[in-house]
C-alpha positions as CSV (number, residue, x, y, z in Angstrom):
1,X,12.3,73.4,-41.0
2,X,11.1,75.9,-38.3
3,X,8.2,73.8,-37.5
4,X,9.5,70.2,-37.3
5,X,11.3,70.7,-33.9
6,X,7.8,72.0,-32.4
7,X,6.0,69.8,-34.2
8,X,8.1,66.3,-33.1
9,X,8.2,68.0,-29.7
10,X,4.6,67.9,-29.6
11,X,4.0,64.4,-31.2
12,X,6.6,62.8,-28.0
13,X,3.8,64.8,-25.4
14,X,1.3,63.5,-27.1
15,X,2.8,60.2,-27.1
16,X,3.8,60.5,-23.4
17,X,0.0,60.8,-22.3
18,X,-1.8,58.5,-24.5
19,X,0.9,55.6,-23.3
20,X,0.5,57.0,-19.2
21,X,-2.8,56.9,-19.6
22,X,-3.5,53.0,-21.2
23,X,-0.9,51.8,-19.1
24,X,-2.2,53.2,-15.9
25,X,-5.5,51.0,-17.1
26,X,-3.6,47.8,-18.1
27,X,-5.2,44.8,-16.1
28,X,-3.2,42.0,-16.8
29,X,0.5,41.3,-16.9
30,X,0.4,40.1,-20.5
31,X,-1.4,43.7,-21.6
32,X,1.3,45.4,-20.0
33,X,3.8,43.3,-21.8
34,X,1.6,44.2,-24.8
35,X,1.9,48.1,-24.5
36,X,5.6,47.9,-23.6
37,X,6.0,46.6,-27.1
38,X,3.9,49.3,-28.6
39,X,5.7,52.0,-26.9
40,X,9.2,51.3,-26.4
41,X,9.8,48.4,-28.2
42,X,12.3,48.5,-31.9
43,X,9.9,48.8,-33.6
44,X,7.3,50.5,-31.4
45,X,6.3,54.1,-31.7
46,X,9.0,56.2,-30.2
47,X,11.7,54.3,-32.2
48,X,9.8,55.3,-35.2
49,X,9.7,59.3,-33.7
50,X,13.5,59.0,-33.0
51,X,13.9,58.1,-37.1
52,X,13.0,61.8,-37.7
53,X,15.5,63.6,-35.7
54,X,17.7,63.2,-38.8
55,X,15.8,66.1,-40.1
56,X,16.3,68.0,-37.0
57,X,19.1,71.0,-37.0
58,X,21.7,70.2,-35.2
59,X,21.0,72.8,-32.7
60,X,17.6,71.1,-32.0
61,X,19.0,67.3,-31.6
62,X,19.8,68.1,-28.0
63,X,16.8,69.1,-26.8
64,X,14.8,66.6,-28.6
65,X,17.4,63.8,-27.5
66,X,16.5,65.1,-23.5
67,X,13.1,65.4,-24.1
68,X,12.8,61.9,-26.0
69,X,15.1,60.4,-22.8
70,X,12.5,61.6,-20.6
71,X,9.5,60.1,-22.2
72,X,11.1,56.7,-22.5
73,X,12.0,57.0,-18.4
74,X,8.8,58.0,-17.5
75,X,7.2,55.2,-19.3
76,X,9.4,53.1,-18.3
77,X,9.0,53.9,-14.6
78,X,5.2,53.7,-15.3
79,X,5.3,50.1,-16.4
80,X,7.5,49.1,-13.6
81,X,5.0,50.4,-11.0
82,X,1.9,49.0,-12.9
83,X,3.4,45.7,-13.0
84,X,4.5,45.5,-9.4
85,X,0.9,46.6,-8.3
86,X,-0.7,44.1,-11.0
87,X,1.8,41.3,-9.4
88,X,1.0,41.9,-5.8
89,X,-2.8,41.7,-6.8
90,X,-2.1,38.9,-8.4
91,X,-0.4,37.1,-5.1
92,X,-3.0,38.5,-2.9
93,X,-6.0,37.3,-4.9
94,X,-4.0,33.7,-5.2
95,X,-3.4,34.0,-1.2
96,X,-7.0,34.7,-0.7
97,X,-8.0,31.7,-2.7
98,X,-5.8,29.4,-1.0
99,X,-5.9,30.4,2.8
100,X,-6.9,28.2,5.1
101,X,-9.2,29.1,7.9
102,X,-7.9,27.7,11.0
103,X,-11.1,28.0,13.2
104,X,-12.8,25.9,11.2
105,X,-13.8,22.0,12.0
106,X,-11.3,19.8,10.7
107,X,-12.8,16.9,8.4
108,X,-11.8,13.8,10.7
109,X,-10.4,11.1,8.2
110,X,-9.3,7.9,10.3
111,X,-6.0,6.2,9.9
112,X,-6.0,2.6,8.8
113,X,-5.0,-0.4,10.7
114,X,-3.6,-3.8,10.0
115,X,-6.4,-6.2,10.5
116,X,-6.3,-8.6,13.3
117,X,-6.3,-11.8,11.4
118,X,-3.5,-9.8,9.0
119,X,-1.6,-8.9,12.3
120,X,-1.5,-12.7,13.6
121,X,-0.6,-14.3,10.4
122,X,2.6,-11.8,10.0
123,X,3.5,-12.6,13.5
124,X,3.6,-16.4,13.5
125,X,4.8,-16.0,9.9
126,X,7.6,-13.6,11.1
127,X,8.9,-16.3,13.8
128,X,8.5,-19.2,11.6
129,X,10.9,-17.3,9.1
130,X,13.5,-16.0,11.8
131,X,13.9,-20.1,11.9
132,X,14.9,-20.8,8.6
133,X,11.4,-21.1,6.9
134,X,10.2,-20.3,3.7
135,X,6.6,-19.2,3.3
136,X,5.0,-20.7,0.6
137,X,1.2,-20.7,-1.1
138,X,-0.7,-22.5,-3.7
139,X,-4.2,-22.0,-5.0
140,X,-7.9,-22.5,-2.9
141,X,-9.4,-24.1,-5.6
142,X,-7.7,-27.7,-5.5
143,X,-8.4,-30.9,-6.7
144,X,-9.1,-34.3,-4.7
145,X,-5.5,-35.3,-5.5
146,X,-3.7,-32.5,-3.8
147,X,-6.1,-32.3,-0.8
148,X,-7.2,-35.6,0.0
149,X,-5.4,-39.1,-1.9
150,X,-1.8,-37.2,-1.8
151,X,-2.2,-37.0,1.8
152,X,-2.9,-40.1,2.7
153,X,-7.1,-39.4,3.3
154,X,-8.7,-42.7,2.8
155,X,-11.5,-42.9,-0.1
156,X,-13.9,-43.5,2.6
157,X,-12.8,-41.0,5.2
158,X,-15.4,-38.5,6.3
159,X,-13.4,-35.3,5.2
160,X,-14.8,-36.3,1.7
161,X,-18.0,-36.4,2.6
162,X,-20.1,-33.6,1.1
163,X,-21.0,-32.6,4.4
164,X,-17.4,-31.0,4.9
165,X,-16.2,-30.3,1.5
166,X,-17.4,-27.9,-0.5
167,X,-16.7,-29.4,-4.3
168,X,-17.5,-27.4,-7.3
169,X,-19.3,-28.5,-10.1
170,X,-16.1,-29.5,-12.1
171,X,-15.2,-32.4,-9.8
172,X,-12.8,-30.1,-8.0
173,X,-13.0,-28.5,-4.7
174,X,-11.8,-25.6,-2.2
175,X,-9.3,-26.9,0.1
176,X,-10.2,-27.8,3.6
177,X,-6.5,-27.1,4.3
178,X,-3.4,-25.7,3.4
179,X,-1.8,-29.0,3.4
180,X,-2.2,-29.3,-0.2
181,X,0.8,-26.9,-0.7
182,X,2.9,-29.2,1.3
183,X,2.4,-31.4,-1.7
184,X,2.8,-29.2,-4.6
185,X,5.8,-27.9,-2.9
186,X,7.8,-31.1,-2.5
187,X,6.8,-32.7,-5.9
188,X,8.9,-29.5,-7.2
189,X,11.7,-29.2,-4.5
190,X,14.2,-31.8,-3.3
191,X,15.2,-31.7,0.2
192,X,15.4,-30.6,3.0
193,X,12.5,-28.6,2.9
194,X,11.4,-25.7,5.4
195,X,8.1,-24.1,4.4
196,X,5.1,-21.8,6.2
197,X,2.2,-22.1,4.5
198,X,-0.7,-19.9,5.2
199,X,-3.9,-19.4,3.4
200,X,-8.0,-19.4,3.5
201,X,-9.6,-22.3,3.6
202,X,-13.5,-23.5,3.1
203,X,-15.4,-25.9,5.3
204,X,-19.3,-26.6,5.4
205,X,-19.7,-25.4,9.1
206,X,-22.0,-23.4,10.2
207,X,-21.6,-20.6,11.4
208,X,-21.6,-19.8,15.0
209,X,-19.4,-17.9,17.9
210,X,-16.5,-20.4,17.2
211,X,-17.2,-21.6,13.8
212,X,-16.8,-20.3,10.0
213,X,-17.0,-21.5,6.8
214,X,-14.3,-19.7,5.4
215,X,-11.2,-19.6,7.7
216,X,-7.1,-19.1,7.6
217,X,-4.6,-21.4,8.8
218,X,-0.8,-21.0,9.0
219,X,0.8,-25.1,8.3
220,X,4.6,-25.7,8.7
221,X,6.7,-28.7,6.6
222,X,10.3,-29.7,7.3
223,X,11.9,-32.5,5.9
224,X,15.4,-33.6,6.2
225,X,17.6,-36.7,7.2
226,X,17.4,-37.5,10.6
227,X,14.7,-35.4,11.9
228,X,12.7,-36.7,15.0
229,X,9.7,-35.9,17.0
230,X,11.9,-34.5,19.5
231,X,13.1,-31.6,16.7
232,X,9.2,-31.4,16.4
233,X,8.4,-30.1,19.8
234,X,11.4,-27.9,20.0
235,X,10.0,-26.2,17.4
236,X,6.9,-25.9,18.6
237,X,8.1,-24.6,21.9
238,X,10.1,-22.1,20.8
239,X,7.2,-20.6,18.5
240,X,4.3,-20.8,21.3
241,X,6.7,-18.7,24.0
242,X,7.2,-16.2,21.2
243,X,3.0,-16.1,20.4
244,X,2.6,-16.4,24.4
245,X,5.2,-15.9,26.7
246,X,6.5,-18.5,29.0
247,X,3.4,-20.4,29.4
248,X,3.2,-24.1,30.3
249,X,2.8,-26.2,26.9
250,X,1.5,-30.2,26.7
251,X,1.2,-32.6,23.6
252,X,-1.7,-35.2,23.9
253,X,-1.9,-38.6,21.4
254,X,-4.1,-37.4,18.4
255,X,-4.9,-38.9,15.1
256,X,-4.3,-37.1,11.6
257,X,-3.9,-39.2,8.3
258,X,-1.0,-37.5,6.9
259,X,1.2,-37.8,10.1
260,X,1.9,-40.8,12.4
261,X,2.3,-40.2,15.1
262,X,0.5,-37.1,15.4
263,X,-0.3,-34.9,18.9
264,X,-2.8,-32.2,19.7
265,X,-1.1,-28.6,21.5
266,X,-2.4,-27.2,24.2
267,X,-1.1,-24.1,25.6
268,X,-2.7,-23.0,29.7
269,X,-3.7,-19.8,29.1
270,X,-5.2,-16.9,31.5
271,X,-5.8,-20.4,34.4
272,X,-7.3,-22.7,31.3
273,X,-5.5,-25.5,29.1
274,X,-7.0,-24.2,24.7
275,X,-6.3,-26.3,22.0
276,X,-4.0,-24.5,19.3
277,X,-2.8,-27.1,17.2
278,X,-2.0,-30.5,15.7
279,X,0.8,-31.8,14.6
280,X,3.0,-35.1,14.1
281,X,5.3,-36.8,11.7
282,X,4.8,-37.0,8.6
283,X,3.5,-40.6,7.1
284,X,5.7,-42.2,4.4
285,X,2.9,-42.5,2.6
286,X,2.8,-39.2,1.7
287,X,6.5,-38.8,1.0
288,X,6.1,-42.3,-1.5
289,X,3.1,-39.6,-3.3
290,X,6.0,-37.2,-3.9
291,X,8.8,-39.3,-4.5
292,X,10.8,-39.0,-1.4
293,X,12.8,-42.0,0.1
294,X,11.0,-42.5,3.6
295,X,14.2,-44.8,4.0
296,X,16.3,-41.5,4.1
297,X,14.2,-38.7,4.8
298,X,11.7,-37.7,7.8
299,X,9.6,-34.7,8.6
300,X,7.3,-33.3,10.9
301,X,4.3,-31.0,10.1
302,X,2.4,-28.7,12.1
303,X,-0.8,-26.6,11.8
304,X,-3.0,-24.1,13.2
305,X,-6.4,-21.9,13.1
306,X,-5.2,-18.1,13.2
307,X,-8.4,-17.2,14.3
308,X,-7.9,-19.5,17.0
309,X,-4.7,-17.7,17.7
310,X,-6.1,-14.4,17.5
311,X,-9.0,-15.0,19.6
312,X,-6.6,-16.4,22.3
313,X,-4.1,-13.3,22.0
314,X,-7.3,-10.8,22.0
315,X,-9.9,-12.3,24.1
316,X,-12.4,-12.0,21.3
317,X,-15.5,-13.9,22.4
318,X,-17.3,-14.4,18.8
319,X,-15.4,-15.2,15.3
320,X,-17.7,-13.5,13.5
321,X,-16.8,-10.4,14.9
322,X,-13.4,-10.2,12.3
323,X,-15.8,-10.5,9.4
324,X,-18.3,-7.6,10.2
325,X,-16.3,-4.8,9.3
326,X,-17.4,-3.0,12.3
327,X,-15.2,-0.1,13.0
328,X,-15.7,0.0,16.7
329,X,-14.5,-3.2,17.0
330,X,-11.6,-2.9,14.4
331,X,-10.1,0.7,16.2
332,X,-9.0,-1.2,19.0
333,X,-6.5,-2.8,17.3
């Protein structure tokens, strides 16, 4: 019995500097999680030390009870310092990794903008709905029903010809017009009826400063009981002082087979009179295709080339210019 007191005395130094000394080396959080464990955890190696202070006299228990306190502090202490030094490595390394160096050149990404044509067609469409209207669409490929006969086109009218319609090798074609939703929309809707219709649409032109093959239009429909052409140009009024301000507007006598009688727009603009639509009444031949009583009902119909309108509003010299995706010209708007 003379020995053991020494002897577990000796084992807890022992034990003190063999722990000091790995912890002091530990590199990572979870190896110092590891050693805490080892050293001080239940079952770890100075719980199973403590088991033999049973043997211990009890003069003896004291001291070994201080001395066993002490150990378990100092280690204790030990891995609290190790791990705040291994966590403020930790943040500093993750701080170098993720600090931004302000002198450097920024890389320029440029914002995106709404497209011109985009821009012009939520504009008109944005009036035409603070007056009641609905926008509606239908599809670009179309059949010689919906584009032509159901809107009163003669067989032998020159729209047909091949030389302005592009038809596709099923016997359908793409629409020369939105008009065909006007159709589609009223064989499906009683009235009244209030629609904006906008849409691409395909022509065989060529190409050139004022021309395109594929282009958008913007068409309104309104049908009720007792409508007149008098509703028609107070419509039409209201919407070109909204596009251009208080600018003098005139209607001249036109021709269009699915409205009788029909006008051309002109609005004077920057000292010259520019065409920017046509319009008219709509034929009750074309309500008889839908099913409407031309006895009861009447309507008027309007359309328009948005790149004709955003040309106007921009003083854009070439149409081409919105399909070239050139940036230069695109940041101005």
């Amino acid at each position: 019995m003379t020995n053991q007191p020494s002897n577990l005395e000796a084992q807890l130094e022992a034990l003190r500097q063999e722990a000091q000394q790995v912890i002091a080396a530990a590199d990572t959080l979870e190896r110092l999680e590891e050693l805490r464990v080892v050293y001080l955890g239940k079952k770890g190696q100075l719980s199973a030390l403590l088991r033999s202070m049973g043997q211990l006299s009890t003069e003896e228990r004291p001291r070994i009870g201080a001395i066993t306190n002490t150990v378990k502090e100092v280690l204790q202490s030990d891995l609290e310092k190790q791990r705040t030094r291994l966590q403020t490595a930790q943040l500093q390394a993750q701080l170098e990794a993720e600090t931004l160096d302000v002198t450097m050149a920024g890389v320029y990404r440029p914002l995106g903008r709404i497209h011109p044509l985009n821009s012009t067609i939520d504009r008109v469409l944005d009036i035409f709905v603070g007056l009641g209207y609905t926008v509606a669409e239908g599809p670009e490929m179309e059949t010689d029903y919906y584009n032509f006969e159901a809107l009163n086109f003669l067989p032998d009218h020159p729209a047909r010809d091949m030389q302005d319609t592009l038809y596709l090798p099923d016997g359908n074609l793409l629409r020369t017009h939105t008009s065909n939703v006007q159709i589609r929309y009223m064989e499906e809707s009683d009235p009244p009826v209030r629609i904006a219709v906008p849409g691409r649409v395909y022509r065989r032109d060529t190409v050139d400063a004022t021309h395109s093959a594929v282009f958008h239009q913007i068409e309104i429909l309104a049908v009720d009981e007792g409508l007149t052409f008098t509703d028609l140009k107070g419509t039409i009024k209201v919407f070109l002082q909204e596009m251009f301000g208080d600018v003098p507007i005139r209607f001249r006598a036109s021709y269009f087979p699915f409205t009788e009688p029909s006008a051309e727009v002109d609005v004077q603009w920057k000292g010259r009179w520019l065409e920017v639509m046509g319009c008219g009444m709509v034929d009750p031949n074309v309500f008889k295709a839908v099913g409407y009583d031309s006895e009861v009902y009447t309507g008027f119909a309007a359309g328009m080339g948005i790149e004709r309108l955003a040309m106007v509003l921009h003083q854009i010299d070439d149409i081409r210019r919105f399909y070239n995706s050139d940036l230069r010209f695109l940041q101005q708007f």
